[in-house]
mmCIF file of the N, C-alpha and C atoms, coordinates in Angstrom:
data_MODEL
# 
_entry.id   MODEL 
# 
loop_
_atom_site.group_PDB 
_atom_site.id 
_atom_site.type_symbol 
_atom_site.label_atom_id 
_atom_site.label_alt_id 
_atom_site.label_comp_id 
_atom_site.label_asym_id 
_atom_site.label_entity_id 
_atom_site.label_seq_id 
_atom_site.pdbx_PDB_ins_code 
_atom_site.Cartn_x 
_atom_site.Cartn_y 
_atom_site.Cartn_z 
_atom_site.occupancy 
_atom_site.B_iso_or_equiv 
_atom_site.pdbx_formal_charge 
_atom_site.auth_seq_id 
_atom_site.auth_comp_id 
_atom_site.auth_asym_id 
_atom_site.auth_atom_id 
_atom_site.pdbx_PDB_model_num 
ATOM 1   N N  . UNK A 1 1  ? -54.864 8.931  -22.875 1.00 0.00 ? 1  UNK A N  1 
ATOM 2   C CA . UNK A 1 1  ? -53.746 8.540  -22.048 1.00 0.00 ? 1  UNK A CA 1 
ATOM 3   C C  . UNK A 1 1  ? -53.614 9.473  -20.851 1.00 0.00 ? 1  UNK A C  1 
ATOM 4   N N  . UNK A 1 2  ? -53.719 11.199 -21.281 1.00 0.00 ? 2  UNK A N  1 
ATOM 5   C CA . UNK A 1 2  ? -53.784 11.495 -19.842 1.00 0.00 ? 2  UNK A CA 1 
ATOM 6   C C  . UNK A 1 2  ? -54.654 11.611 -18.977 1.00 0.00 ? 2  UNK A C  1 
ATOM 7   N N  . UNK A 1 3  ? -55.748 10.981 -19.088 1.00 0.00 ? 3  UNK A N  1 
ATOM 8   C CA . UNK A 1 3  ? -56.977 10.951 -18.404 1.00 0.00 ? 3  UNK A CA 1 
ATOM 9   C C  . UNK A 1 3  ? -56.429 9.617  -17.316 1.00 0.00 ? 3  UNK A C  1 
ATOM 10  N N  . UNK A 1 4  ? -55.610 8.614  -17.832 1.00 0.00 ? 4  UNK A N  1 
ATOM 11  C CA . UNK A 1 4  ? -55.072 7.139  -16.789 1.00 0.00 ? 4  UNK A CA 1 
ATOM 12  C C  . UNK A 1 4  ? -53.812 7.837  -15.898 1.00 0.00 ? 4  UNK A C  1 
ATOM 13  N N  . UNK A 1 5  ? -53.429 9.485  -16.396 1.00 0.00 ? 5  UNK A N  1 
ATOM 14  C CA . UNK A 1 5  ? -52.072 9.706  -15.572 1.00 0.00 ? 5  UNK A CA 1 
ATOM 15  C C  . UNK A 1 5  ? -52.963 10.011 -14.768 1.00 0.00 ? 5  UNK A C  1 
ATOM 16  N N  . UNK A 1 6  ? -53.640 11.193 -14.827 1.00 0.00 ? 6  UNK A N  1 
ATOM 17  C CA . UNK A 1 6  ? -54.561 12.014 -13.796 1.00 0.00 ? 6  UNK A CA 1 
ATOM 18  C C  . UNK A 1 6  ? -55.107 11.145 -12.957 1.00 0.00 ? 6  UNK A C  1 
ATOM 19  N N  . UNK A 1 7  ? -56.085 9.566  -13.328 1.00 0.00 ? 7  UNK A N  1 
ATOM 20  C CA . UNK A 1 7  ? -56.562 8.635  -12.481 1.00 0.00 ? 7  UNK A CA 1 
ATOM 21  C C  . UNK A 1 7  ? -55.371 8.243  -11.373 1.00 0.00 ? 7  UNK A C  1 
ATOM 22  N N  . UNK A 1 8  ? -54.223 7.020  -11.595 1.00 0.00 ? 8  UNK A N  1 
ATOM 23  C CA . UNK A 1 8  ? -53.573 6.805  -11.047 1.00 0.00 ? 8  UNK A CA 1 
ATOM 24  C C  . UNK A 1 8  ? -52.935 8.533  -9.941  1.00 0.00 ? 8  UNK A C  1 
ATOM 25  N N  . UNK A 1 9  ? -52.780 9.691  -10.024 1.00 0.00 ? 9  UNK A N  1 
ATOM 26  C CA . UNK A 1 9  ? -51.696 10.442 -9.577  1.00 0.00 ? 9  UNK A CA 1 
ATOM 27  C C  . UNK A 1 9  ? -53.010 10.387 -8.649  1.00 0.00 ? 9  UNK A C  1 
ATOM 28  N N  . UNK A 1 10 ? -54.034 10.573 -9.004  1.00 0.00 ? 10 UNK A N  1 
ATOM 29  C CA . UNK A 1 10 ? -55.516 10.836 -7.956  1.00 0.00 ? 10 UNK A CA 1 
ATOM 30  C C  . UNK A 1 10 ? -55.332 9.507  -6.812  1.00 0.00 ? 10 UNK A C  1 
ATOM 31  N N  . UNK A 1 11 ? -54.799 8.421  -7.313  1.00 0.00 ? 11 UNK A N  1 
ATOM 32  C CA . UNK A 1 11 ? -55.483 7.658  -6.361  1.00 0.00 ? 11 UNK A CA 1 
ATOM 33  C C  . UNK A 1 11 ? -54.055 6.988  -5.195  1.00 0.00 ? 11 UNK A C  1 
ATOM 34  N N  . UNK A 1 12 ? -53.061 7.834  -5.985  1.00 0.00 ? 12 UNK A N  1 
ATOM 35  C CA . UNK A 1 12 ? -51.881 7.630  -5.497  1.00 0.00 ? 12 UNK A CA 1 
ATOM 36  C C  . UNK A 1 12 ? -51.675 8.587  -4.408  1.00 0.00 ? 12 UNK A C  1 
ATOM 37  N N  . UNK A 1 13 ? -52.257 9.788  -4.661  1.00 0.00 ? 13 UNK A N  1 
ATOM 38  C CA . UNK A 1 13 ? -52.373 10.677 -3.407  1.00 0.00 ? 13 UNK A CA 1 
ATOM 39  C C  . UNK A 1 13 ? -53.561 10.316 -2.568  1.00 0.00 ? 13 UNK A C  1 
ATOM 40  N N  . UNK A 1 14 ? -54.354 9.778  -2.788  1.00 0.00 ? 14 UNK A N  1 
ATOM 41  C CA . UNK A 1 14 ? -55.550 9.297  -1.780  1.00 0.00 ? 14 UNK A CA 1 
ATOM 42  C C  . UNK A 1 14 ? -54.748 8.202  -0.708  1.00 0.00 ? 14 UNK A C  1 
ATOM 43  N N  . UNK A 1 15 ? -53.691 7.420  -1.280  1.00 0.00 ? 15 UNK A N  1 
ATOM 44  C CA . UNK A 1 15 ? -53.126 6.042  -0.908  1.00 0.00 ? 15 UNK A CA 1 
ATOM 45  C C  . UNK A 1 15 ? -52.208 7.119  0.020   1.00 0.00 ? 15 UNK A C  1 
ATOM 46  N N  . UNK A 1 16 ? -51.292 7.767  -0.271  1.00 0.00 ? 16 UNK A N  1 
ATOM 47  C CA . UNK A 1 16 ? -50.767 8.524  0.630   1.00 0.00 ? 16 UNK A CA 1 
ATOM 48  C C  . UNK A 1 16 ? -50.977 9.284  1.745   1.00 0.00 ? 16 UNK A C  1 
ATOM 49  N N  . UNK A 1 17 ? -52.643 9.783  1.186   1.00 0.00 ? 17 UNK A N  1 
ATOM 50  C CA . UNK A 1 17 ? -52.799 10.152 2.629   1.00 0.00 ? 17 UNK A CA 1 
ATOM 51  C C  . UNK A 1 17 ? -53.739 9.477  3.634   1.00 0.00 ? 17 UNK A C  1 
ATOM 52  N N  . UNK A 1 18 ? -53.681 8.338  3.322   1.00 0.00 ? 18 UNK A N  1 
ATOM 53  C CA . UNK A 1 18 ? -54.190 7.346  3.693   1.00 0.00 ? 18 UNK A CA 1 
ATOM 54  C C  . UNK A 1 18 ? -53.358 6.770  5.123   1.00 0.00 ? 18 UNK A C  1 
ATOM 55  N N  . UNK A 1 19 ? -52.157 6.269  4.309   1.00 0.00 ? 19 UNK A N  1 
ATOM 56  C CA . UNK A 1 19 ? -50.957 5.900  4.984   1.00 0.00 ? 19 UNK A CA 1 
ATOM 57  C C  . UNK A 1 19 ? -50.507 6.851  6.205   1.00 0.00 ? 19 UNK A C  1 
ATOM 58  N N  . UNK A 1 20 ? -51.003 8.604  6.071   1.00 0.00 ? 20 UNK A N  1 
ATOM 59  C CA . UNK A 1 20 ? -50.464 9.768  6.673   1.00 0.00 ? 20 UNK A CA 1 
ATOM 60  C C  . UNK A 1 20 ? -51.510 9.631  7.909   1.00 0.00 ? 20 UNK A C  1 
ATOM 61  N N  . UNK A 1 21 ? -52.543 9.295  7.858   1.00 0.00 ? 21 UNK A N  1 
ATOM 62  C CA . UNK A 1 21 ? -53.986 8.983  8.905   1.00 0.00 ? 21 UNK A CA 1 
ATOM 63  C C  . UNK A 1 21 ? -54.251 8.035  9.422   1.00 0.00 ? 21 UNK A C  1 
ATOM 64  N N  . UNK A 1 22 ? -53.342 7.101  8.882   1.00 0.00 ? 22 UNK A N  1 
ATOM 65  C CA . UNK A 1 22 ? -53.166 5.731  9.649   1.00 0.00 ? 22 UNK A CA 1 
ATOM 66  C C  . UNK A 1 22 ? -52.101 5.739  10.722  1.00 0.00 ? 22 UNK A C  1 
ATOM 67  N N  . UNK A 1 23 ? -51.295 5.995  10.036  1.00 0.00 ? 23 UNK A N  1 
ATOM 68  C CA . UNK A 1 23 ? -49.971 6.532  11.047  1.00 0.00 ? 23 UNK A CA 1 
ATOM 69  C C  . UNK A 1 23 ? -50.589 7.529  12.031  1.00 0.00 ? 23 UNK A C  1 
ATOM 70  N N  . UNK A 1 24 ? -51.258 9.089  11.877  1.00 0.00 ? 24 UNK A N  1 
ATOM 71  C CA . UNK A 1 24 ? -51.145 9.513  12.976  1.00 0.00 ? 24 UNK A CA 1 
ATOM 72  C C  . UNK A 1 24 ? -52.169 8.697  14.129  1.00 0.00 ? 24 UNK A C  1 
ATOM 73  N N  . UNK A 1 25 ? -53.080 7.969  13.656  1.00 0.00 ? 25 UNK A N  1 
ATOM 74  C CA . UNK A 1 25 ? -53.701 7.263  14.335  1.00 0.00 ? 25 UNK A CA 1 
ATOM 75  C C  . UNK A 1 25 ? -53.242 6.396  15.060  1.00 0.00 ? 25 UNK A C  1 
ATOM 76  N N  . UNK A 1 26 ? -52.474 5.920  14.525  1.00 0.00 ? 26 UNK A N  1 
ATOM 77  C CA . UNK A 1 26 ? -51.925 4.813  15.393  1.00 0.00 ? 26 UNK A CA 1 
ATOM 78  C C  . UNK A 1 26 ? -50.852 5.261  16.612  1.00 0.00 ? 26 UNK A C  1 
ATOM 79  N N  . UNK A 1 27 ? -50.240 6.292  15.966  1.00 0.00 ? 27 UNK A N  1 
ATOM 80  C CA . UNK A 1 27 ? -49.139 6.878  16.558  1.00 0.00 ? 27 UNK A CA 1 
ATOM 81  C C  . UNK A 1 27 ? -50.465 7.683  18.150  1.00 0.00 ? 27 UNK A C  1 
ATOM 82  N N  . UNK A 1 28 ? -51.543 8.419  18.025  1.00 0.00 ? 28 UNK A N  1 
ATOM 83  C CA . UNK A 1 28 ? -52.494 8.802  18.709  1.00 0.00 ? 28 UNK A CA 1 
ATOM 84  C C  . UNK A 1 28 ? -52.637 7.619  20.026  1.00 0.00 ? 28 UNK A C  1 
ATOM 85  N N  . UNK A 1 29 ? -53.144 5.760  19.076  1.00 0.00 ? 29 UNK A N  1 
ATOM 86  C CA . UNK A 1 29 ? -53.566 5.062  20.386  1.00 0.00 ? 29 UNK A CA 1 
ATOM 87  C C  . UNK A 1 29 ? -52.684 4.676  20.713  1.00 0.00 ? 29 UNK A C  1 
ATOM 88  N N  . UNK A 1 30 ? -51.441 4.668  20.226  1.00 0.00 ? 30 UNK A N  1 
ATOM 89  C CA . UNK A 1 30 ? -50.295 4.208  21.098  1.00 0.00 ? 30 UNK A CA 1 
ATOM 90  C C  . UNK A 1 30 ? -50.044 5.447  22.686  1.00 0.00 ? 30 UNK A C  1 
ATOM 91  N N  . UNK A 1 31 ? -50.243 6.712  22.047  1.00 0.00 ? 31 UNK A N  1 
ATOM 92  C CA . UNK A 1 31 ? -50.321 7.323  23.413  1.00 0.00 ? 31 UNK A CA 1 
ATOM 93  C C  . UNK A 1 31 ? -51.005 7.633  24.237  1.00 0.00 ? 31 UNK A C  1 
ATOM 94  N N  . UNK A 1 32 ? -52.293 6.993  23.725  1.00 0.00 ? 32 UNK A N  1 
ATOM 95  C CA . UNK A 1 32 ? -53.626 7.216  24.518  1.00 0.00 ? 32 UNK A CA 1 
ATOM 96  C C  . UNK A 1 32 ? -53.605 5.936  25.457  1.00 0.00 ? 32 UNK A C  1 
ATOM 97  N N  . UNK A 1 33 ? -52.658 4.734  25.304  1.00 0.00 ? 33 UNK A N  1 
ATOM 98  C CA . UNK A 1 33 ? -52.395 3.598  25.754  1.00 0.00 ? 33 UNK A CA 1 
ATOM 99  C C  . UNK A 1 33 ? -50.981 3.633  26.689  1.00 0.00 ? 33 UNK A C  1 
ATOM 100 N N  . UNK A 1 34 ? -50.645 4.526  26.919  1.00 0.00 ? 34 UNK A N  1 
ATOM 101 C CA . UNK A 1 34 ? -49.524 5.004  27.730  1.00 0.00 ? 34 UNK A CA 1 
ATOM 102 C C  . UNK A 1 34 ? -49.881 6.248  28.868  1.00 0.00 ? 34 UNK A C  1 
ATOM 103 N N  . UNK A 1 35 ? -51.128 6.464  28.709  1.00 0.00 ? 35 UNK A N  1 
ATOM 104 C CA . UNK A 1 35 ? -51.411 7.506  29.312  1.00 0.00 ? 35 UNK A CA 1 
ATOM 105 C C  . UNK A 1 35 ? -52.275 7.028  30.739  1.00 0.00 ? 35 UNK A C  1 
ATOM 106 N N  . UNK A 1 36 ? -51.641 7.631  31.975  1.00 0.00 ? 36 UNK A N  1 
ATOM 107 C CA . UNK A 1 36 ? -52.227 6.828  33.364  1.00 0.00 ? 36 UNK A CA 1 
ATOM 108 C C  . UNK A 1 36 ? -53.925 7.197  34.065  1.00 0.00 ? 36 UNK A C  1 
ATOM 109 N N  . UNK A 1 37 ? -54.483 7.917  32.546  1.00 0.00 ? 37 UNK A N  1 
ATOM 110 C CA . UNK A 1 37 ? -56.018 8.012  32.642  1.00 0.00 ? 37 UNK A CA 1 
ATOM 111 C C  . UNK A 1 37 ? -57.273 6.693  32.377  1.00 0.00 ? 37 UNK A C  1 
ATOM 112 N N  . UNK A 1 38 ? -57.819 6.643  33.275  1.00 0.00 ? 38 UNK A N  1 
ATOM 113 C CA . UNK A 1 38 ? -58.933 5.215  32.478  1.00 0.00 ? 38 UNK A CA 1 
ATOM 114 C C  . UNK A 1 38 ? -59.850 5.800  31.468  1.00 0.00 ? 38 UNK A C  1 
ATOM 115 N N  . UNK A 1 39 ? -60.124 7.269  31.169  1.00 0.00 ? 39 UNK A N  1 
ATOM 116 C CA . UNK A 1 39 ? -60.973 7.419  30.066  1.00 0.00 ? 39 UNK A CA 1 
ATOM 117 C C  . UNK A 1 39 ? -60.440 7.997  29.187  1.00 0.00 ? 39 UNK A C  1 
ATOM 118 N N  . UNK A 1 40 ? -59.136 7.519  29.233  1.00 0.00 ? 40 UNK A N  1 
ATOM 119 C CA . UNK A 1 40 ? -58.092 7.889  27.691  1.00 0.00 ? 40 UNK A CA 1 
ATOM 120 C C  . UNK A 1 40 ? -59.126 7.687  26.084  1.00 0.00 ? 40 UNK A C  1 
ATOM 121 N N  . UNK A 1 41 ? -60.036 6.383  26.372  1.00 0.00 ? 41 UNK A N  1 
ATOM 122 C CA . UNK A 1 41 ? -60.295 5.833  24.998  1.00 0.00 ? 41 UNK A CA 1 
ATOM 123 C C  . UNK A 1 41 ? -61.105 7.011  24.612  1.00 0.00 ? 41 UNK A C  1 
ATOM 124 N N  . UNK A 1 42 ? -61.852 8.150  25.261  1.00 0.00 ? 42 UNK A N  1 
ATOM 125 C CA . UNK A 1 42 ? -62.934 8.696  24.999  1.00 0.00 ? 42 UNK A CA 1 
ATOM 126 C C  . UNK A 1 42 ? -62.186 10.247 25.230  1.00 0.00 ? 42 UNK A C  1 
ATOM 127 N N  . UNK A 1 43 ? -60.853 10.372 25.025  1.00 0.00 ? 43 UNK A N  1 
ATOM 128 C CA . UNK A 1 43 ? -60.533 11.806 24.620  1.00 0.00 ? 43 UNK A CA 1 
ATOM 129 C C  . UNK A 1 43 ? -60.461 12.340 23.666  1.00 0.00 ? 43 UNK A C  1 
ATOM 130 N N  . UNK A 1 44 ? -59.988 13.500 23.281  1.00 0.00 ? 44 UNK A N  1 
ATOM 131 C CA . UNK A 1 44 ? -60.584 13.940 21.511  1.00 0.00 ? 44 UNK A CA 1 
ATOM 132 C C  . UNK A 1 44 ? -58.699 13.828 21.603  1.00 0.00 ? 44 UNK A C  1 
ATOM 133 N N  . UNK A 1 45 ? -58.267 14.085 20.136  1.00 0.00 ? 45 UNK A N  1 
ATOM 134 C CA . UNK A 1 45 ? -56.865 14.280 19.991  1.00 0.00 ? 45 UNK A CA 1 
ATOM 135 C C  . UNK A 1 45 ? -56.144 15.007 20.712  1.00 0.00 ? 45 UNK A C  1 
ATOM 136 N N  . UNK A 1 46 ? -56.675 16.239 20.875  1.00 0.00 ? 46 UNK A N  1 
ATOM 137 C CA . UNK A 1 46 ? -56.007 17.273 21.656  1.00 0.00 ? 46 UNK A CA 1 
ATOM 138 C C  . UNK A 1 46 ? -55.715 17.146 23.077  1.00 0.00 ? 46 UNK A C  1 
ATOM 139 N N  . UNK A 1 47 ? -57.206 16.779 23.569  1.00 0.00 ? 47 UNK A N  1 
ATOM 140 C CA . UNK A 1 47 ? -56.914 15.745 24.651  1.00 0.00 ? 47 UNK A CA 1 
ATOM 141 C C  . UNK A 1 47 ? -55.906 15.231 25.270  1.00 0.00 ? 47 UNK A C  1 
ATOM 142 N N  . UNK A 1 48 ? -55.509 14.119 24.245  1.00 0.00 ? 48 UNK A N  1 
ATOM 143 C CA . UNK A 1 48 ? -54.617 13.166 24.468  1.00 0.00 ? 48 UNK A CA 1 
ATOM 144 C C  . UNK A 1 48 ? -53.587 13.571 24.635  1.00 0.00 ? 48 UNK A C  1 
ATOM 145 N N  . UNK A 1 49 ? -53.213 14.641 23.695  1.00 0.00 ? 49 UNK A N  1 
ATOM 146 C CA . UNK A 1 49 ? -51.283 15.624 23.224  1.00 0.00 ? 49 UNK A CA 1 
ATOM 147 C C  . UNK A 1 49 ? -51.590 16.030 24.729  1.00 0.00 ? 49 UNK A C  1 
ATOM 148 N N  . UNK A 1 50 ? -52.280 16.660 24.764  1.00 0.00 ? 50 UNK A N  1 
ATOM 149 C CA . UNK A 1 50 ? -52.459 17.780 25.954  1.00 0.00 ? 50 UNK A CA 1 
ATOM 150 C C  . UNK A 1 50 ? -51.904 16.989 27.510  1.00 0.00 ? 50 UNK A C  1 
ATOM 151 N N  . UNK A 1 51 ? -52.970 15.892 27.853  1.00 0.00 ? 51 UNK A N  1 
ATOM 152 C CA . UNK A 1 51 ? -52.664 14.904 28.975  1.00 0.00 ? 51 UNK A CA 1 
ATOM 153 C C  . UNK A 1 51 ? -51.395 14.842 28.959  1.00 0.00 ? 51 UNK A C  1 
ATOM 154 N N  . UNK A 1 52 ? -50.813 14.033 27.517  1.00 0.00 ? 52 UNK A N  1 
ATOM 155 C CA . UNK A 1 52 ? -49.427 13.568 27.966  1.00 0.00 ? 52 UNK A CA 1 
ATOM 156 C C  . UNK A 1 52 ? -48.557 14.811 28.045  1.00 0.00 ? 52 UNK A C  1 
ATOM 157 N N  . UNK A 1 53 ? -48.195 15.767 27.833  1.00 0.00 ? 53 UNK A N  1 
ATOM 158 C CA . UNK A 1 53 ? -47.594 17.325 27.899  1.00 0.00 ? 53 UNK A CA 1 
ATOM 159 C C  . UNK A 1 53 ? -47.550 16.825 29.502  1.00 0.00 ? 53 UNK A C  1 
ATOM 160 N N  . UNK A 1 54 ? -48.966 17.096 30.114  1.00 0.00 ? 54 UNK A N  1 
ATOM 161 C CA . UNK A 1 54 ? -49.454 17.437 31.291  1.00 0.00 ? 54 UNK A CA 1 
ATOM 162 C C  . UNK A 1 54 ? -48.358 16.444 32.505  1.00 0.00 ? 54 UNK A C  1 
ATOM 163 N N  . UNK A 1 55 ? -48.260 15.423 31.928  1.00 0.00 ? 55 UNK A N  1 
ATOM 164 C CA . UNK A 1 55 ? -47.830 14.555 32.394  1.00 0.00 ? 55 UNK A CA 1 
ATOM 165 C C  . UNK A 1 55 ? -46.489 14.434 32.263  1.00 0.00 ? 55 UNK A C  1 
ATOM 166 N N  . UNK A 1 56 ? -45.780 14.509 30.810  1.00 0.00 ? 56 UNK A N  1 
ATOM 167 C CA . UNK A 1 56 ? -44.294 14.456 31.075  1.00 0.00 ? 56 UNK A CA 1 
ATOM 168 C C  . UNK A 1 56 ? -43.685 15.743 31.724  1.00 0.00 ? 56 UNK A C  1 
ATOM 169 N N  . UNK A 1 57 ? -44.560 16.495 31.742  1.00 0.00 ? 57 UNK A N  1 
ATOM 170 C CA . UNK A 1 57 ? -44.116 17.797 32.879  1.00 0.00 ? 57 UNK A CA 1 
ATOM 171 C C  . UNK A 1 57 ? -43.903 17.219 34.261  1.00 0.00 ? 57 UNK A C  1 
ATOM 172 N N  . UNK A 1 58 ? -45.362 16.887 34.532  1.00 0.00 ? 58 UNK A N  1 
ATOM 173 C CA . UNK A 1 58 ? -45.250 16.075 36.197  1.00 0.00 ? 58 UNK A CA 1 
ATOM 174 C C  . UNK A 1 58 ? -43.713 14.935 36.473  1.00 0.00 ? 58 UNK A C  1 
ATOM 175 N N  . UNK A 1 59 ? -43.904 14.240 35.583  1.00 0.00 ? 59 UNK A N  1 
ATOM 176 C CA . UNK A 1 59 ? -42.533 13.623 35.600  1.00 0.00 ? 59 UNK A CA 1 
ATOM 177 C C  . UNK A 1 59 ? -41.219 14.305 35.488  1.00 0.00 ? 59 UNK A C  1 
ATOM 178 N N  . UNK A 1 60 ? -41.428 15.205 35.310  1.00 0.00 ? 60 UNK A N  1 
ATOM 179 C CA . UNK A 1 60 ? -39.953 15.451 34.915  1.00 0.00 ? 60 UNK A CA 1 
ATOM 180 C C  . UNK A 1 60 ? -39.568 16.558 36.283  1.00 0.00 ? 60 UNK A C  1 
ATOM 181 N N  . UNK A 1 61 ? -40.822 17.292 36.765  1.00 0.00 ? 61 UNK A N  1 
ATOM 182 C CA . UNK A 1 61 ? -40.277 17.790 38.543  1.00 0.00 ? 61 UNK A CA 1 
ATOM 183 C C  . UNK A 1 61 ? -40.600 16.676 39.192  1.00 0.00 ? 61 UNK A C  1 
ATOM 184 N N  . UNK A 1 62 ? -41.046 15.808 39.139  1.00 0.00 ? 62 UNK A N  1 
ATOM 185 C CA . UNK A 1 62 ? -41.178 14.655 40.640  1.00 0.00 ? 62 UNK A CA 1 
ATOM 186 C C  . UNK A 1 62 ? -39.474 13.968 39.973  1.00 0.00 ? 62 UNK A C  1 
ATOM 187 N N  . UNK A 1 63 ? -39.081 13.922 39.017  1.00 0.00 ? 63 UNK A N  1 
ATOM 188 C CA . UNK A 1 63 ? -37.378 13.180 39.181  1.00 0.00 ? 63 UNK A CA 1 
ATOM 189 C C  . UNK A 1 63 ? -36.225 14.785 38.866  1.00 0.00 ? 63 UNK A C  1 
ATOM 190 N N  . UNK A 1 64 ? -36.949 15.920 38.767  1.00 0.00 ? 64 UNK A N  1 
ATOM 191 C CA . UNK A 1 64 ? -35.887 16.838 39.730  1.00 0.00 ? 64 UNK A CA 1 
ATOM 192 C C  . UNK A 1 64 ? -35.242 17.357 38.215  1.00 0.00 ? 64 UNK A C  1 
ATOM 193 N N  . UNK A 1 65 ? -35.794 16.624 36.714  1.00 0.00 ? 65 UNK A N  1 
ATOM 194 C CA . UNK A 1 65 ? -35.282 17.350 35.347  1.00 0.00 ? 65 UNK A CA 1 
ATOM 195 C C  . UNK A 1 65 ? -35.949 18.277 34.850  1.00 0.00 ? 65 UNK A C  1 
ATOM 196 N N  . UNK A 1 66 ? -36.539 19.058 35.544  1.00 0.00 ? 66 UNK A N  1 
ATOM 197 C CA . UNK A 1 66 ? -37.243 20.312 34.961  1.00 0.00 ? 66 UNK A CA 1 
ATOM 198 C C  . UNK A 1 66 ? -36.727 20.669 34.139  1.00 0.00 ? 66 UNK A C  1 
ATOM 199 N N  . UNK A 1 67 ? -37.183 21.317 32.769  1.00 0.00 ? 67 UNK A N  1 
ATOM 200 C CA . UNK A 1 67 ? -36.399 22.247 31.820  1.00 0.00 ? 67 UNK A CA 1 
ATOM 201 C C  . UNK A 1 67 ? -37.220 22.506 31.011  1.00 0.00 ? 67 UNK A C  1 
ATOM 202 N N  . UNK A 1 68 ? -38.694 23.218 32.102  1.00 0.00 ? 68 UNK A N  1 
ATOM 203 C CA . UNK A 1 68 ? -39.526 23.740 31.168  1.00 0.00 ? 68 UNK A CA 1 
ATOM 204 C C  . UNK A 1 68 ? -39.319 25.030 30.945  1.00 0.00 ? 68 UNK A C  1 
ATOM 205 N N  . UNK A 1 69 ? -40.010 25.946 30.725  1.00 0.00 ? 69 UNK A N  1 
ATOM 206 C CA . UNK A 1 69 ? -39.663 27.549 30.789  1.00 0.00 ? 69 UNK A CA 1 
ATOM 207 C C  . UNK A 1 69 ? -40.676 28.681 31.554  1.00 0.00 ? 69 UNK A C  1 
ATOM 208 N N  . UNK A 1 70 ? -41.602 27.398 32.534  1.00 0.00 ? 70 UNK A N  1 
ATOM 209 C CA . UNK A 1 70 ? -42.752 27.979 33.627  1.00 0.00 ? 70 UNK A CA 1 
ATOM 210 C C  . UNK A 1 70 ? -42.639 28.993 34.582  1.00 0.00 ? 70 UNK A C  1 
# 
């Protein structure tokens, strides 16, 4: 019997982090799809965080809300 707990808890955490890599993925091309680069599709993750940083900075002195700490 505890050989079916151990199976299921195994495959219940596989399913979880499953769900955790899908999400950040998705959550990733959603901002790689918001981002005003054409070779967004071919950035690495960091990339991508990085660009958009890069960018909601730019936006935020071209409309005058700075409140970075530069």
């Amino acid at each position: 019997m505890s050989s079916n707990n151990s199976s299921s808890s195994s495959s219940s955490t596989t399913a979880t982090n499953s769900n955790t890599d899908s999400a950040y993925e998705s959550s990733l091309d959603q901002l790689r799809s918001l981002l005003p680069n054409s070779n967004a599709k071919g950035m690495s993750d960091y990339d991508v965080v990085r660009s958009a940083t890069d960018y909601i900075q730019t936006l935020m002195k071209d409309t005058g809300n700075s409140n970075s700490s530069d």
